[in-house]
Structures are given as structure tokens and as C-alpha cells.
C-alpha positions, 0 to 999 in steps of 0.5 A: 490469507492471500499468498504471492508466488515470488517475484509478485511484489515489488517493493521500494523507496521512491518518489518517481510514481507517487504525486505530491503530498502522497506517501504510497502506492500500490499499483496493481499487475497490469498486461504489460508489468505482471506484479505489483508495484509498491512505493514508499516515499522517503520522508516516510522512513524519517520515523520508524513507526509511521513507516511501519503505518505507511507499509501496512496501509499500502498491504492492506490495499494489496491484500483487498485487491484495490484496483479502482472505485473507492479505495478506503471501502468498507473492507479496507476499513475492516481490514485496517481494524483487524490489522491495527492501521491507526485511523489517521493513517486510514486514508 
């Protein structure tokens, strides 16, 4: 399992960086920001358990490193079975 030294993630409720009709966002470190950024749009937590799917959904793309090219690949969708992500919130 991938570990993140602390002060890797930075996590929150936003709408500033997501566009419309998207509910998270990973955006990956980048040279000028050295951590990721993880914003959850605010309507997600309206219902704890599609709250908890919008939260692993967005870690699995953490945890297979997405940085671009299909973002639901092979391994997203392997991860999404072995963590438990529904499939109608696999995309």
C-alpha cells in the first residue's frame, strides 16, 4: 500500500476547481504546488454514503497515480472492485 509522508494531500470541500456537473478532483503535485489537491463538491455530502463513494473514488485515482490518458483504465477499475466503489460511481 502506497504511504504519503505528511502534508502530501490536501483535502477539502470546494467548487472553486471542479467544472460543472463534476463532484471530485484529484489534481496531482506539480512544480509549483508539491501535493495534491483533492476537492469534494458540497452537494456530495448531502448523503453520507455517496459521500463515502465520491471519497473513494477520488483515492483510488490517488492511489493509481492518474496523471492523464484515461483516467478509468484497467487498474482504476481493478482497484474499484477490490475496494468496493459501486460501479455507477466508477466513472
Amino acid at each position: 500500500a502506497p504511504t504519503f509522508p505528511k502534508g502530501s494531500i490536501s483535502a477539502g470541500f470546494s467548487q472553486v476547481r471542479l467544472k460543472t456537473a463534476t463532484v471530485g478532483l484529484v489534481e496531482p503535485p506539480t512544480d509549483r504546488r508539491p501535493y495534491t489537491v483533492l476537492s469534494i463538491a458540497f452537494s456530495a455530502a448531502d448523503d453520507p454514503a455517496y459521500l463515502e463513494q465520491v471519497v473513494l473514488h477520488e483515492c483510488i485515482h490517488i492511489a493509481v497515480a492518474s496523471t492523464g490518458g484515461k483516467p478509468h483504465d484497467d487498474l482504476f477499475m481493478r482497484m474499484s472492485d477490490l475496494t468496493g466503489l459501486a460501479p455507477e460511481h466508477r466513472d
